[in-house]
N, C-alpha and C positions, 0 to 999 in steps of 0.2 A: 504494500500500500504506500502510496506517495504521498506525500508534505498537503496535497493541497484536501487533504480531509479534515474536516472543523468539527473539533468536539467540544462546541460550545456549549451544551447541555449533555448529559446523559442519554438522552432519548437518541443526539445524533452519534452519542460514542457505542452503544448495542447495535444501532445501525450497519456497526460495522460486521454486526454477526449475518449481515444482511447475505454476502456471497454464500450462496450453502450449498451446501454440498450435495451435491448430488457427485458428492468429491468423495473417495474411499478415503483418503490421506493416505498416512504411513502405516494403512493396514497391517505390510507384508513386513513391518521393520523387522529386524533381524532381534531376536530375543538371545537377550544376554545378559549376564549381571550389570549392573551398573557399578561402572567402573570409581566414582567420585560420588561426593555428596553436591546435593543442591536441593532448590526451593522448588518445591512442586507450583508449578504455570509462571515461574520467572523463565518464560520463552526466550529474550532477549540478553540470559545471563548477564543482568546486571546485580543479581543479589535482592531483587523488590520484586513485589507482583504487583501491579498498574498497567493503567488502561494499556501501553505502549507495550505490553506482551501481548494481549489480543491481538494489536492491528501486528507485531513478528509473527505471531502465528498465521494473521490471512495472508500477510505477505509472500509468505515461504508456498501458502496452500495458491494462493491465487496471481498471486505477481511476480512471480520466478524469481522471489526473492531467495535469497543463498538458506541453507538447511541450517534451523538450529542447531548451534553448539551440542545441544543437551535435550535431546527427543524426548528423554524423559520427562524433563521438567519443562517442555512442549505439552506434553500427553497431561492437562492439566485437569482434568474429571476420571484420572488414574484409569481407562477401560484399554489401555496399552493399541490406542492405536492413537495415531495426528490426524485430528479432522475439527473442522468448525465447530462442533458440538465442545471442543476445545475453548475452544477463542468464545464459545456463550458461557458457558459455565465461570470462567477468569471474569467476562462482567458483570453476570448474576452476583458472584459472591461478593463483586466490589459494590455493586451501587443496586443491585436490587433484593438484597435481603437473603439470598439465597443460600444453599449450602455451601462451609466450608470446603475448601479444594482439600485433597486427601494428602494425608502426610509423605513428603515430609515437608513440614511448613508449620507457623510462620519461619522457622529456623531451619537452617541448612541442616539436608541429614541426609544418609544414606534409604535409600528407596525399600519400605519395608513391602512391596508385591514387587520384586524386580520382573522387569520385559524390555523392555523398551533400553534400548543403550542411553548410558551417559558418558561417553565418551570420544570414539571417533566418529563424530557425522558422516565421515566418507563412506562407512559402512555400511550406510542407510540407505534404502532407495529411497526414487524421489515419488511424491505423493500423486496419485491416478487422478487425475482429473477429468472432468466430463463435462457437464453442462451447468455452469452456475446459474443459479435463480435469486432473485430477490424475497428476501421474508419481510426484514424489520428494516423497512427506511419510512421518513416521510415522502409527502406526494402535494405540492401545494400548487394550485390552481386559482384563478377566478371565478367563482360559480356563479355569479350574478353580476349586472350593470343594467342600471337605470337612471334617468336625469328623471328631477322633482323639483320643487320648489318647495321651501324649507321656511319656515317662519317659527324658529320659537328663541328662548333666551340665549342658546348658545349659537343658532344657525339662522341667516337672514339671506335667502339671494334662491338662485337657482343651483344645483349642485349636481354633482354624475354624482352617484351613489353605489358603491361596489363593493361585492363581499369576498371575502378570499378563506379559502377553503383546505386543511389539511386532511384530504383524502387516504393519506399512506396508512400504514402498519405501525408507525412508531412518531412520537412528537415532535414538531422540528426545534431547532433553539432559532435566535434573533436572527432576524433578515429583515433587508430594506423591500419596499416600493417604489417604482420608479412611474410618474405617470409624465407620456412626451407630448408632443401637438405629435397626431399623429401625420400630417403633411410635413413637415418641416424637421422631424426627429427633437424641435427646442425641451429642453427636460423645464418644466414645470411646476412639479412637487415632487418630493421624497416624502417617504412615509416607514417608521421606522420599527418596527417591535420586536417584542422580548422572545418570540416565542408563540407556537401554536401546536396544541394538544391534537392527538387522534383523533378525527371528527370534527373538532373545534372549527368556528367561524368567526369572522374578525370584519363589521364594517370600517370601510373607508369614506369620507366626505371630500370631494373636489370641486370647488367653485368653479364655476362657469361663466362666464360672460354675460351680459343683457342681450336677450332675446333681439335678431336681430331682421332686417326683409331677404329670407329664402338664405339668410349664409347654412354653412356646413361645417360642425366643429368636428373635429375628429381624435379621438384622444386614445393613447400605448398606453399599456397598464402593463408593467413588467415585473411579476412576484419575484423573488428573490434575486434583484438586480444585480447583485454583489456575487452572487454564485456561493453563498453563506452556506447552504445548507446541500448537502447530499441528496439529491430524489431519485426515484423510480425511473422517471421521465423528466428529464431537461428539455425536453423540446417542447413543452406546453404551457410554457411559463407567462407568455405573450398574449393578452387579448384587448380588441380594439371595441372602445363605444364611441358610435356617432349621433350626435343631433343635429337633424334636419332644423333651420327654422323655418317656421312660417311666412307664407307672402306677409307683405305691411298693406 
């Protein structure tokens, strides 16, 4: 996995359990004692287990990143094989309550089900891969656009009125809004939040202009302009409202 994944909430760091496998991993590794001690799901042999051993692990599984040090302390749900169910289980235990990883941990120890080597990676093959699917990411869209006119204590004028929608499997964290003239590409308003849950919906208010004889306003509404969040689909982040006005 590469630098440009944002785990600015929890909901976008599981997401990462999102490639799955329909991947065997290092089913077929070579069973052998283990040769050294370590921390069970410190993937990235640094001595911690944190988010950044999940994404070594999809790395190794998905992005032909080089073979853990330490398959073992890969194999972090101890069933002695490398696979995504890997890489969920290290963020269950971190941020969703889940059960502890199997010993040895929190402290460096020798592996009491030995299988899995901890020693020469070279010895390992490398993990089967097949067809990755999406489980846990978000999915954020436009699901509505309307212009209205608006009269109460906080809103006075005419306004596009749009809702943006987190369709995915998992909750996204902060991303912007970008609304342009849609003729002209000019950026017009940013719109900025923290975050949006499973399902969750989130109106937006853009003023509009005075009603005018037969113009045509055209307005970009671009969810996660910044490219913040991980989805399913990057390609449907885009949607256009236009108002007609009336003759004068």
């Amino acid at each position: 996995m590469n630098a440009m994944i944002n785990f600015n909430t929890l909901a976008v760091t599981t997401a990462l359990g999102i490639w799955s496998a329909v991947a065997l991993g290092a089913d077929n590794a070579k069973e052998v004692d283990s040769t050294r001690s370590f921390v069970r799901g410190d993937a990235n042999d640094d001595g911690l287990v944190d988010v950044s051993d999940a994404v070594r692990t999809l790395g190794y599984l998905f992005s032909s990143d080089d073979e853990p040090a330490c398959l073992a302390a890969a194999d972090a749900n101890d069933d002695e094989a490398v696979d995504l169910s890997d890489a969920v289980a290290t963020l269950d235990a971190l941020f969703r309550g889940g059960p502890a990883l199997p010993k040895p941990g929190p402290e460096t120890g020798r592996d009491p089900t030995p299988g899995i080597a901890c020693g020469d990676a070279a010895d390992q093959p490398a993990p089967e891969i097949l067809s990755p699917i999406f489980l846990f990411i978000p999915e954020l869209l436009v699901s509505s656009i309307e212009f209205k006119f608006i009269y109460n204590q906080y809103l006075k004028g005419e306004f596009m009125v749009f809702t943006v929608k987190n369709s995915g499997t998992w909750a996204a964290g902060a991303f912007q809004i970008t609304v342009r003239d849609g003729t002209t590409n000019f950026l017009l308003q940013t719109f900025s939040t923290s975050g949006l849950g499973v399902g969750a919906t989130k109106t937006f208010y853009h003023a509009m202009p005075p009603q005018g004889c037969g113009d045509v306003h055209k307005r970009k509404i671009t969810v996660d302009s910044a490219n913040a969040v991980i989805e399913s689909n990057e390609t449907n982040n885009v949607k256009y409202g236009t108002r007609v006005d009336g003759p004068c």
